[in-house]
Each structure stands twice: as C-alpha cells, then as structure tokens.
C-alpha positions in Angstrom: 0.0 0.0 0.0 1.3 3.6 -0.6 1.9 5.9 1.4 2.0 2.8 4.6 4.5 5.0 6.8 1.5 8.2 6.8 -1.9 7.3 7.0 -3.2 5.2 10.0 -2.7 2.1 10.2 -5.3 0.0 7.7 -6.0 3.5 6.0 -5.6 4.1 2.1 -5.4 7.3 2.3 -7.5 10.4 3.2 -10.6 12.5 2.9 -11.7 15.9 4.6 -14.8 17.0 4.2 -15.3 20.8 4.2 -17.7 23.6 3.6 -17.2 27.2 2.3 -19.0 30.5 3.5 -20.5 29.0 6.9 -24.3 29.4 6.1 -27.2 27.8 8.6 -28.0 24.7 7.0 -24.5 24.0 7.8 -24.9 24.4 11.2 -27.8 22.3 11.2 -27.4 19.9 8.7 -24.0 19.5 7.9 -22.2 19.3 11.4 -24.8 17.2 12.6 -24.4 14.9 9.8 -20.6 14.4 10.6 -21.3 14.4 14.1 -23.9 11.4 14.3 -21.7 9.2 12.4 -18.4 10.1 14.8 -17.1 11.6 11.5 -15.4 14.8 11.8 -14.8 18.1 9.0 -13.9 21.7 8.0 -16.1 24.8 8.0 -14.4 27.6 6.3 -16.6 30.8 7.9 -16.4 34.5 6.4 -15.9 36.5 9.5 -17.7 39.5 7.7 -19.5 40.7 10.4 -18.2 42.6 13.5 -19.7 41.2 16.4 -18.1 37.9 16.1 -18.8 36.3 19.4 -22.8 37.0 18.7 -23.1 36.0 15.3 -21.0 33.5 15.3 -21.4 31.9 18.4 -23.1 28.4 17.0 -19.7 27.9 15.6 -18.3 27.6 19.4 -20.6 24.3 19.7 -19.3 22.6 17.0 -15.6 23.2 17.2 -16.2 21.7 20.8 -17.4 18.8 18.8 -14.2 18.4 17.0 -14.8 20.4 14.1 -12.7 22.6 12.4 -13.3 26.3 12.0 -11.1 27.4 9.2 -10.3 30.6 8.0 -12.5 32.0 4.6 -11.1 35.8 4.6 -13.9 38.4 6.1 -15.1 40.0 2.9 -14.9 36.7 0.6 -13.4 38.9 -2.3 -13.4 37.1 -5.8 -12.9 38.1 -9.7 -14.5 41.2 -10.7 -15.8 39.4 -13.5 -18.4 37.9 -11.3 -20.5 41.1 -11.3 -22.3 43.4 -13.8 -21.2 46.8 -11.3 -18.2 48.6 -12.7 -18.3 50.0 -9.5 -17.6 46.7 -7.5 -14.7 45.8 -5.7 -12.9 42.6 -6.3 -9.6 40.7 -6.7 -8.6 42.8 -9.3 -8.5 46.0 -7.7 -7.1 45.4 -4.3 -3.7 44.9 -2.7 -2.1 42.1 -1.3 -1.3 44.4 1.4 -5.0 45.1 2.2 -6.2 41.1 1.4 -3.3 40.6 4.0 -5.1 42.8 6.5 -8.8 40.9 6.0 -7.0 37.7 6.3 -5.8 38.7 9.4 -8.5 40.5 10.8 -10.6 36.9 10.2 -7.8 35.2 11.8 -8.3 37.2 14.9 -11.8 36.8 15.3 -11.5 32.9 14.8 -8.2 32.9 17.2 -11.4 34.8 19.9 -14.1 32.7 18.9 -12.7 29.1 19.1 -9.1 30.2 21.1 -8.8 26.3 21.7 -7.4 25.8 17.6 -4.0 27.2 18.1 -3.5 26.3 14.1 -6.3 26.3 11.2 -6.1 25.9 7.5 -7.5 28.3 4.9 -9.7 27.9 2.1 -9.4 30.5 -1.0 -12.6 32.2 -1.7 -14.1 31.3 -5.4 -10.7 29.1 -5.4 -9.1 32.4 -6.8 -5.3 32.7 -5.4 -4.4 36.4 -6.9 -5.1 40.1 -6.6 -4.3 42.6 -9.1 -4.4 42.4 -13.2 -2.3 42.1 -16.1 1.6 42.9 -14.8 0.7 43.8 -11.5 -1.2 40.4 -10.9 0.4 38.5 -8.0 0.2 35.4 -5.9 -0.9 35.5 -2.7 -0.4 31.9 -2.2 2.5 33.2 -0.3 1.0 35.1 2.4 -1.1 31.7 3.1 1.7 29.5 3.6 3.3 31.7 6.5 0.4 32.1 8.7 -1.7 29.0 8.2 -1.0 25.1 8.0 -2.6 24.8 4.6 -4.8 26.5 2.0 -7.6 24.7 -0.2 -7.7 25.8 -3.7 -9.2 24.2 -6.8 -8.3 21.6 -9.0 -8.3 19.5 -12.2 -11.1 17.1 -11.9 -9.7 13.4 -11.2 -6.7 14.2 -9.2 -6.5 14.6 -5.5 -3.5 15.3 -3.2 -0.4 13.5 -3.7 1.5 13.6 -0.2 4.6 13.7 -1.5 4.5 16.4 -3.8 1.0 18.7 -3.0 1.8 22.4 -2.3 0.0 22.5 1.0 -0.4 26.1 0.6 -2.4 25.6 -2.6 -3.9 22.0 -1.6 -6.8 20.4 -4.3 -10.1 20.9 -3.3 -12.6 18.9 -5.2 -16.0 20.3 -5.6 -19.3 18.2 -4.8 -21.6 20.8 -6.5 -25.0 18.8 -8.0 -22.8 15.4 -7.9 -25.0 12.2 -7.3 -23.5 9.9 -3.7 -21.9 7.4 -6.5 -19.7 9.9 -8.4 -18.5 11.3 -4.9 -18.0 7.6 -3.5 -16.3 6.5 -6.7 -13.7 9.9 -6.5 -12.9 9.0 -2.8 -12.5 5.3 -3.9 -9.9 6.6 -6.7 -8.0 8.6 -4.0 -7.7 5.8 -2.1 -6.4 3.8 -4.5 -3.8 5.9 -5.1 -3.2 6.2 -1.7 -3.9 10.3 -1.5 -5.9 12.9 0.2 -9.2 14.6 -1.6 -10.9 17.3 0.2 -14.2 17.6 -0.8 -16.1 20.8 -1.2 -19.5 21.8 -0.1 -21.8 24.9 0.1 -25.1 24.6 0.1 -26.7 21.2 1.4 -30.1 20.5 -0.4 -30.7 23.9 -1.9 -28.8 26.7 -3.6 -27.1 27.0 -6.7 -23.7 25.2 -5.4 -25.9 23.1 -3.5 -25.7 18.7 -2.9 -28.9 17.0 -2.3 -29.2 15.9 1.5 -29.5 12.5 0.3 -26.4 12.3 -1.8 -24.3 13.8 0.9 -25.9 11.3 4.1 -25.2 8.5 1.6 -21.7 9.5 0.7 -21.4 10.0 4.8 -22.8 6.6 5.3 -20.2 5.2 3.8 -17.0 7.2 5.1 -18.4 5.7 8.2 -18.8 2.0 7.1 -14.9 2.4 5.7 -13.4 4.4 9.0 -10.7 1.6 9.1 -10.0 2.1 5.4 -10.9 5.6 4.7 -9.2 8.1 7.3 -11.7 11.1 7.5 -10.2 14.1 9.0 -10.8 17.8 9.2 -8.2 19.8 6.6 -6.1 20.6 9.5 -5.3 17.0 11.0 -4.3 15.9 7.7 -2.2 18.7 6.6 -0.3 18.6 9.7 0.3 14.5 9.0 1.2 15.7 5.0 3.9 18.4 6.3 5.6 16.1 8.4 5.5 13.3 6.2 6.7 15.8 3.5 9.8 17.2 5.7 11.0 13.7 6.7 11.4 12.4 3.2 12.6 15.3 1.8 15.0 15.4 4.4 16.6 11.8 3.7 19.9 11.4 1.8 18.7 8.6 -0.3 15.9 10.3 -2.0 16.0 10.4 -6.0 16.5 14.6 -6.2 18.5 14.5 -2.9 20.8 12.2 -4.3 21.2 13.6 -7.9 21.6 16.8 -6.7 24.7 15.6 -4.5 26.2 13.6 -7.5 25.6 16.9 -9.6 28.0 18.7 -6.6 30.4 15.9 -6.8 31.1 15.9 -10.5 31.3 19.8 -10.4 33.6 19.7 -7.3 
C-alpha cells in the first residue's frame, strides 16, 4: 500500500470534508451529519461581520465537537468578473497588502471565537489565489503559507493530493456541487487507491445553486463511516499537519532520487 509509513494504520489514504461560507444549514445539517456518524470536517466561515462572538457563536458548539473552523477571509473577495457593477470591488483592484489585513483580521476573530485551535487551514474564496491584473497580478499563495498550516484551492477534476509532492499552501479541493453519492463515493475510492488525500467541497446542502442534495451527501457520509478503518476522514487541519511532516521527513533523507542527484551533480562539479 502507498503511502503505509502516513496514513493510520489500515487506512488508504485520506478524505476531509469541508464547507465554504458557513451558512445555517450548515450548522444544522452538515455538522450534525458528521457528528452522528463520529465523522469529523472543515467549515471555512467568512468572519464579515463585526460582532463575532454574537453571530458566530453556534460555531463555538461545533468546534467543541471536533470540528474545524477554518479561515475563509472576512469580505470573501473574488474576480470582478463575477459582477455586472463597474463599480464593484474585487480581486482585481485590491492589494495584497490590504487582502493581508482581512485575512488577518478573520484570523483574529476565529483565534477569539474558538481560542482552543492554536493552528487552522485556509480555504481561498471562489478558489481564486491572486489580486491585481495584467503585470501587477500576484500570488498570494504566499501570504497563506506563513500564517496557516494549509490553503484549499481548486483543482483538475480526477486528481486529488499527492502527499509527497502537494503544495500545501495551494492543496486540491474537489468540488461536490450537484454530484450524485456514487460519483462522490467512486472519487474517494480513486483517492484511495492511489493512496492520497481529496478534500471535498461543499456549500449549500439541499438547496442553492452550489448546492448537494441531502440524500447524496448522508449516503456519501454513510459510507466514510462504514470504511473508518479504510478511509481516514479528518478535518483539513489534521491531515495537513500529517502531510507536512510526512513531507519534511522524506525530503529530508539522503537517499531520496533529487537529494541524491543533486549531490552527485556537486560531486562531479567539485
């Protein structure tokens, strides 16, 4: 089995299950979901409003629960393009110095709300990892990768998180929009046969137009559950933390392939 010196023992590989934006029916459909079946996931909350410990506060329950509340900016800024205003503010026509500060400014309310998670991954809004246009576009991949354990981005469709080589800054994120319980079953399956990590990404559950029927998503739960000695189901966090160490300890051996070249490349120059 790939991969045998990482994931628990019996376990494939891995799968998070995570939500974006932090809307009700999470609260009282998703969580719960997880919950009942001793499952566990990721809710990426925009901290937009300013009395945090108030409008947040159902978030406190299910972080005590073993939830994770991750970090999904305060003003959830995307493309431009998204809107007919020419007014509108967006990715385009910020800084990174001011997404820094909403990042931030998120990251302090969630370090208040839930001061028990002393680390937290992040999850890029609209799966967009820029600001600015043209020659001033940038990366702010970057900025994610020194104050957070990972950040969820997008991905090709098919492929899932290798652990050896995934950018945990800019991990795969796999969305679950309008898929049937088989097509969602049949992608963890392929992760697992390759012996990787898919985080799944949800929104809406039952309505909404990046909704997932309730049934598909209890089915898909259903069996994450019947496979917990197969399947390791973990919240973003747990199995980023797992991926960076696993990452720094082979990287960090002499006999790897690039380690190895790269000394024989010394030698012959020496």
């Amino acid at each position: 089995m790939p991969f045998d010196d990482l994931w628990p023992s019996g376990c494939a590989g891995a799968v998070s299950v995570t939500f974006d934006d932090g809307n009700e029916r999470q609260q009282t459909r998703g969580a719960p979901a997880l919950t009942q079946r001793g499952l566990c996931g990721t809710f990426y909350v925009t901290m937009a409003a300013q009395n945090h410990r108030t409008a947040y506060k159902g978030w406190i329950d299910i972080a005590a629960k073993g939830h994770e509340i991750g970090n999904h900016t305060c003003s959830h800024l995307c493309s431009c393009n998204f809107s007919e205003k020419p007014e509108v503010q967006g990715l385009e026509n910020v800084s990174l110095a001011y997404l820094k500060a909403d990042i931030l400014a998120a990251e302090a309310k969630l370090r208040d709300l839930v001061p028990e998670q002393k680390e937290r991954t992040f999850a890029y809004p609209c799966y967009q990892t820029w600001v600015g246009r043209g020659v001033r576009r940038q990366s702010y991949v970057p900025l994610i990768a020194t104050h957070f354990v990972a950040g969820r981005g997008g991905g090709e469709y098919g492929f899932f998180n290798n652990p050896l080589h995934i950018d945990l800054a800019c991990a795969i994120g796999t969305p679950t929009e309008r898929m049937s319980c088989t097509e969602m079953i049949g992608l963890v399956e392929l992760a697992m046969r390759r012996g990787h990590w898919i985080v799944l990404v949800f929104h809406e559950i039952g309505v909404g137009r990046l909704g997932t029927s309730e049934y598909d998503f209890q089915i898909l739960l259903d069996h994450l559950a019947d496979n917990k000695r197969r399947i390791w189901t973990a919240p973003s966090v747990e199995v980023a933390r797992k991926v960076r160490d696993y990452q720094n300890k082979f990287w960090a051996r002499p006999d790897t392939p690039i380690v190895r070249k790269s000394r024989l490349r010394k030698d012959a120059a020496g």
